[in-house]
C-alpha positions as CSV (number, residue, x, y, z in Angstrom):
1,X,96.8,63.7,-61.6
2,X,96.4,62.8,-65.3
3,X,96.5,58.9,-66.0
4,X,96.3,57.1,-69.7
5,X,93.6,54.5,-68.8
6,X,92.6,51.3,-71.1
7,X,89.2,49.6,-71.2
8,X,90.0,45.7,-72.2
9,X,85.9,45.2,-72.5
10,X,83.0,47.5,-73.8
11,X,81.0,48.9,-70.7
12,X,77.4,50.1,-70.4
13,X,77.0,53.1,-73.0
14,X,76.6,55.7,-70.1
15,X,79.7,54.4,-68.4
16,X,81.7,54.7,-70.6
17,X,80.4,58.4,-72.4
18,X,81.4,59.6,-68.6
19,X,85.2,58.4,-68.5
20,X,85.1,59.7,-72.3
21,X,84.2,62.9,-71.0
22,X,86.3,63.3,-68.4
23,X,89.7,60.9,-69.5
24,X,92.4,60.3,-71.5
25,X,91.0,56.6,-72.2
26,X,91.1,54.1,-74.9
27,X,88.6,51.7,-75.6
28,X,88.7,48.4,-76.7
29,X,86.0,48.9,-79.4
30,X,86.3,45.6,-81.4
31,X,85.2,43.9,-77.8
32,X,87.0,40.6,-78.0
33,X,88.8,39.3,-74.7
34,X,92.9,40.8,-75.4
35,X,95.1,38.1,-75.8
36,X,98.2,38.0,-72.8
37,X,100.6,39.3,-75.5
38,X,98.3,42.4,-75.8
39,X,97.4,43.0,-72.4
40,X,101.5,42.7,-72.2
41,X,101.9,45.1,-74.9
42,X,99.5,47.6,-73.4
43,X,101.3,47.8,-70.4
44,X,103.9,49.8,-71.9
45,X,101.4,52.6,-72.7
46,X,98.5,52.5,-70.2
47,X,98.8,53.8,-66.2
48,X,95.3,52.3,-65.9
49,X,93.8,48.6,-66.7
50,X,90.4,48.7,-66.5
51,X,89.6,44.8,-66.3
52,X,86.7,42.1,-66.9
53,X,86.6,38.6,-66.1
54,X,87.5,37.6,-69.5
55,X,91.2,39.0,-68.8
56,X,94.0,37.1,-68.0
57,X,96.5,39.5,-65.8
58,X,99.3,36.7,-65.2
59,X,102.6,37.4,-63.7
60,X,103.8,37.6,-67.2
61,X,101.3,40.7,-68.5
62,X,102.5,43.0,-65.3
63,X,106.0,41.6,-66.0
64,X,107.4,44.3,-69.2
65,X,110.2,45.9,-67.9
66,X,108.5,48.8,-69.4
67,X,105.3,48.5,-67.6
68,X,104.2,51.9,-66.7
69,X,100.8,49.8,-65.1
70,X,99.8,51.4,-61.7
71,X,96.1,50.9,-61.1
72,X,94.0,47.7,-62.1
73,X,89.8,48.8,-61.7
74,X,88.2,45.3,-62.1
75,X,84.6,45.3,-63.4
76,X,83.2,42.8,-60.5
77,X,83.7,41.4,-57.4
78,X,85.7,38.1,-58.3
79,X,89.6,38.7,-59.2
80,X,91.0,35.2,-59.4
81,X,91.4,36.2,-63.0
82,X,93.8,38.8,-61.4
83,X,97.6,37.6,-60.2
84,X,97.3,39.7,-57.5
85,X,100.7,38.4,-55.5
86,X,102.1,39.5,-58.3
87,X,100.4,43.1,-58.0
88,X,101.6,43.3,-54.8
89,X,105.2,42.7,-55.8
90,X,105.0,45.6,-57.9
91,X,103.2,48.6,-55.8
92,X,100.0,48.2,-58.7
93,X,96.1,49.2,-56.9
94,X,94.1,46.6,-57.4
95,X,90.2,47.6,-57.0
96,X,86.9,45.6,-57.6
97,X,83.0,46.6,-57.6
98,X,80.8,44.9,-54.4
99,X,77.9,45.3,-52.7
100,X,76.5,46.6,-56.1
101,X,75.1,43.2,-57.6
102,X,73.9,41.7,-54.5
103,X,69.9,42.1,-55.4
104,X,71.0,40.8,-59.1
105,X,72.6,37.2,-58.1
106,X,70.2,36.5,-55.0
107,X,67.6,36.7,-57.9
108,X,69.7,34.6,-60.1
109,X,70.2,32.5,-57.2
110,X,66.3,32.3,-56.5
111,X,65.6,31.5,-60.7
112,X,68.4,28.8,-60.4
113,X,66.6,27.2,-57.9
114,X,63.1,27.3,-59.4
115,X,64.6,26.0,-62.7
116,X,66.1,23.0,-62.1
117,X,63.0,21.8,-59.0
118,X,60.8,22.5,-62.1
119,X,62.7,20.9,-64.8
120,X,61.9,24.4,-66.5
121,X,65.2,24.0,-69.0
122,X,64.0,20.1,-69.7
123,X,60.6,21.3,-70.0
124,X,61.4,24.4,-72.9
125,X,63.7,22.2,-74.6
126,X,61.3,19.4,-75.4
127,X,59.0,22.0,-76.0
128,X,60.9,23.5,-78.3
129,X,61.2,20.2,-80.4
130,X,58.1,18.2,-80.0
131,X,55.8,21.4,-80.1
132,X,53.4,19.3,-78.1
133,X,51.3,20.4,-75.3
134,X,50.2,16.9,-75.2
135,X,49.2,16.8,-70.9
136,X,49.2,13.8,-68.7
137,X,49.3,13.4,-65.3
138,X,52.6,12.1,-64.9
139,X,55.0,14.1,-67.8
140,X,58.2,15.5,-66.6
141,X,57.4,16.0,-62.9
142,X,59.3,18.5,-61.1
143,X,60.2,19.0,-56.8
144,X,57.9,22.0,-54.9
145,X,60.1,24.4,-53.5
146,X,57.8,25.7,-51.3
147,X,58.6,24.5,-48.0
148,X,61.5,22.9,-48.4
149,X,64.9,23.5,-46.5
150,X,67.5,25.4,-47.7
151,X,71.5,25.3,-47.6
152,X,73.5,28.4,-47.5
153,X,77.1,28.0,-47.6
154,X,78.5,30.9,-47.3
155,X,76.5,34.5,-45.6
156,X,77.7,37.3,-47.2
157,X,75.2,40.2,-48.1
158,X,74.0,37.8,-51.2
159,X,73.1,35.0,-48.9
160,X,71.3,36.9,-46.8
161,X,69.6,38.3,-49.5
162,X,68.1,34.7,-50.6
163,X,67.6,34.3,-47.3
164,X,65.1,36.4,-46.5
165,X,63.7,35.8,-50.2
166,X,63.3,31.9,-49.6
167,X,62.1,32.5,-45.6
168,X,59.3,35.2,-46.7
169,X,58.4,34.7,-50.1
170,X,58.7,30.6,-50.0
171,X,58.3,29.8,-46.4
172,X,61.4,27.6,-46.5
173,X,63.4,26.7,-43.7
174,X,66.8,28.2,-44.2
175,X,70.2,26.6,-42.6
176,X,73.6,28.3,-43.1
177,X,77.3,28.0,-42.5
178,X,79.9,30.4,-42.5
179,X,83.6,30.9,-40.6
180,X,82.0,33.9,-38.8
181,X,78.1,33.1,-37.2
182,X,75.8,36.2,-37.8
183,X,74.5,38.0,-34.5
184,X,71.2,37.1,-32.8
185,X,69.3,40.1,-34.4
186,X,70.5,38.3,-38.0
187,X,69.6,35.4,-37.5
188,X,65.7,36.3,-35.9
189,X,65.0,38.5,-38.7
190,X,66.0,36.3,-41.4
191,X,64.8,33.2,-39.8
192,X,67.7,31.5,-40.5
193,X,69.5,28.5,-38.5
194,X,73.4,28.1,-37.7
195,X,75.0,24.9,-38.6
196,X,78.4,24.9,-37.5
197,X,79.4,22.1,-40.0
198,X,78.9,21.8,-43.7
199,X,78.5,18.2,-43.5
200,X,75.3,18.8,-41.2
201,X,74.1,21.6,-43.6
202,X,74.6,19.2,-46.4
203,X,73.0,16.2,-45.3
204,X,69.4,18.0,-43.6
205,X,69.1,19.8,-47.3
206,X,66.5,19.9,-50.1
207,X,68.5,23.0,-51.9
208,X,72.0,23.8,-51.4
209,X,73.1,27.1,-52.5
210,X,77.0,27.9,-52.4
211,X,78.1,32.1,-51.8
212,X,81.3,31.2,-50.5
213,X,84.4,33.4,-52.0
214,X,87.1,31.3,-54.3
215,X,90.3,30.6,-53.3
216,X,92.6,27.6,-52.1
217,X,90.8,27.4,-49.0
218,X,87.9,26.9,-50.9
219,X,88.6,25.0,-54.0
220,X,86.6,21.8,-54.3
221,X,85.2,22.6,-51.2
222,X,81.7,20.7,-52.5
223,X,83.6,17.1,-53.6
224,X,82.4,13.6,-54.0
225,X,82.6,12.6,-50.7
226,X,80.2,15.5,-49.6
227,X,78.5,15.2,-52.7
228,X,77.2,11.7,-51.2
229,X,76.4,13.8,-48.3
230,X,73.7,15.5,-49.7
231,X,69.9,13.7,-49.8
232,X,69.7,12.4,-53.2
233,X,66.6,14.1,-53.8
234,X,68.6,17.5,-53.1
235,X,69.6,20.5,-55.6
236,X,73.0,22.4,-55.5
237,X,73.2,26.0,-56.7
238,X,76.4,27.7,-57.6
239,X,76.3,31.2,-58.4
240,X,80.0,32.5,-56.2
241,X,82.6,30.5,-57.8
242,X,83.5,27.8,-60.5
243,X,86.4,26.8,-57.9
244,X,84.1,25.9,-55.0
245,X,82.8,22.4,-56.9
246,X,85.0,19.3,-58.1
247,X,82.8,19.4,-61.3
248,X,84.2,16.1,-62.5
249,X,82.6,15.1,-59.0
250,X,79.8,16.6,-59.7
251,X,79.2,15.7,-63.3
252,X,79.8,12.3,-62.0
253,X,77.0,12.8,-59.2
254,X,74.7,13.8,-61.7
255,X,74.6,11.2,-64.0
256,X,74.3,8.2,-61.2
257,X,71.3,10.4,-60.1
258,X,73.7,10.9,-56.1
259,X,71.6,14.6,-56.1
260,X,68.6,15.4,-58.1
261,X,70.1,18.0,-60.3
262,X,72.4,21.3,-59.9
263,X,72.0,24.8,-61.2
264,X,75.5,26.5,-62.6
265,X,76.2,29.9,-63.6
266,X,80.0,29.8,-62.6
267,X,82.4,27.1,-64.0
268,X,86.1,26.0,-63.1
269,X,87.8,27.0,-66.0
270,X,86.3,29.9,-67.1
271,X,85.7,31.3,-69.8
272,X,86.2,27.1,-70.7
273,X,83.3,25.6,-69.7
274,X,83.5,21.5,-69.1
275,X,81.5,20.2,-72.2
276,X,80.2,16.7,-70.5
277,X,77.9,19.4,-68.2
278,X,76.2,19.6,-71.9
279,X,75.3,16.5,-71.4
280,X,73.8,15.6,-68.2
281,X,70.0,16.2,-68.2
282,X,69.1,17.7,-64.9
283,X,71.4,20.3,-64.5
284,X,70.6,24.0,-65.6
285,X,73.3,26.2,-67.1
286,X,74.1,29.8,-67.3
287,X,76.2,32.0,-68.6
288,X,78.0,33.8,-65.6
289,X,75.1,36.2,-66.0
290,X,74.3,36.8,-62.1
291,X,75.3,40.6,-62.2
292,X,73.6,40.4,-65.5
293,X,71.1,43.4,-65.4
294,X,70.7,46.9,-67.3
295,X,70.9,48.8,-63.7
296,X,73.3,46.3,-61.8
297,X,75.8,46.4,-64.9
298,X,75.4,50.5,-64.9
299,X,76.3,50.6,-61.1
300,X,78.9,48.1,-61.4
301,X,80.7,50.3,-64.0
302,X,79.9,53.6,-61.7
303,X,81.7,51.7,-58.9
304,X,84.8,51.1,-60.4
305,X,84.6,54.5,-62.3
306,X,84.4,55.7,-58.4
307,X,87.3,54.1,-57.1
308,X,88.9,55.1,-60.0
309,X,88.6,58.6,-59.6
310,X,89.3,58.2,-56.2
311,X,93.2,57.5,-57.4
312,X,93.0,59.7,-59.3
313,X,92.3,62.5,-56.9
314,X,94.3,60.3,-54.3
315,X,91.8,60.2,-52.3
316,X,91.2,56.7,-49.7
317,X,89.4,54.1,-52.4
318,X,86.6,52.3,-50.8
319,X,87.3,49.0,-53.0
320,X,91.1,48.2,-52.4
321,X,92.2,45.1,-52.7
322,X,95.9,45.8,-52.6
């Protein structure tokens, strides 16, 4: 099966030297995010979108009446940026890369956490201006991680893998909720405790770390009223999605000191980003860089190149989403 295929977004160099290879595919060399009349526009001429997070495929892209559109390959494992009700309606594959950047965003997870107990951001940015190493025994003091208890919302491979991070290497306690409890076997080899409430996880607490997937049954799931759940010398991560936190809430919490400070590298409105987080002190901010490494991105790429030639070749695809 031959297939014209469309690469919104520059890949890793090796990824895409294979699909030029191999492919009819064009590449969007000037690598800004396509506007929604282009991304419209191409589906006139492309069989294949091969998607980032940066594009927006609404019910009006995959609407042309000349849409020729058959197989969407997303580069990651989020798609809310994908209508995918509206993929549905129209027989188009919709395909996404897991399992591949789970080592990447538990360590992303880990740094987030390290970070904002240290003041690490605070600490580099005075830095940075003063250029003073003047010491004394009480300048911005940070929180010892070491010890403490730990939150997981959410136990998906990425969980567990800060799990056993924060069990083994930081000889924290580690709580978790989920909708589905992990087997026995799980549980004693990650040291890890079921809570079979948020509320409870929340409130017993010194780092919260959310790895639940977006959604409605999600969205705001961490909100001001659980927000004053938390201890108020407690930390919350985010490295799943923007969607899980009310960030207004939160902003709100972290001015009036309700936590101790959050770490971000997932917003609501993405690729928007709520400035008034600029301005809060004790909160760390990334830029959605969990997946964010040379051999993560590579696999990421081969993953969706997989399922991709799995169409192709119409063979089962490991990744389907619809």
């Amino acid at each position: 099966m031959s297939a014209k295929i469309l690469m919104t977004r520059q890949w890793p160099t090796a990824v895409e030297e294979y699909l030029r290879s191999r492919y009819d595919v064009t590449f969007n060399t000037s690598n800004v995010p396509m506007t929604e009349s282009e991304l419209r526009e191409a589906t006139r001429n492309f069989d294949v979108l091969c998607t980032s997070t940066s594009d927006q495929i609404t019910t009006h892209v995959l609407s042309h009446p000349e849409s020729k559109v058959q197989l969407i390959c997303n580069y990651g494992v989020g798609y809310e940026h994908i209508d995918v009700n509206a993929c549905k309606q129209r027989n188009i594959m919709v395909t996404n890369t897991p399992d591949v950047l789970t080592d990447a965003t538990a360590e992303l997870a880990i740094m987030l956490m390290l970070m904002v107990a240290r003041r690490a951001s605070e600490n580099e940015r005075n830095f940075r201006t003063t250029f003073s190493t003047d010491w004394r025994p009480t300048h911005l003091l940070g929180t010892q991680v070491t010890g403490k208890t730990l939150g997981l919302i959410g136990f998906g491979r990425i969980a567990k893998a800060v799990a056993m991070v924060a069990s083994n290497g930081l000889r924290m306690k580690v709580l978790y909720h989920s909708r589905r409890r992990a087997d026995a076997e799980t549980e004693t080899s990650l040291h890890v405790e079921y809570c079979q409430d948020i509320d409870t996880l929340l409130a017993a607490s010194d780092f919260v770390s959310l790895h639940c997937p977006g959604g409605k049954e999600t969205e705001k799931l961490i909100n001001a009223e659980r927000l004053q759940t938390m201890k108020r010398s407690a930390f919350l991560i985010n490295t799943a999605r923007g969607s899980v936190i009310d960030e207004a809430s939160l902003i709100n919490a972290l001015h009036n000191q309700i936590i101790a400070g959050a770490g971000l590298d997932v917003y609501c409105n993405e690729p928007t980003v709520n400035k008034q987080l600029f301005d809060v002190p004790n909160v760390v901010l990334l830029p959605h860089i969990g997946s964010a490494t040379t051999e993560t991105r590579h696999a990421m790429g081969m993953r969706a190149v997989s399922n991709l030639e799995a169409w192709l070749e119409g063979r089962e695809i490991l990744d389907r989403l619809t």
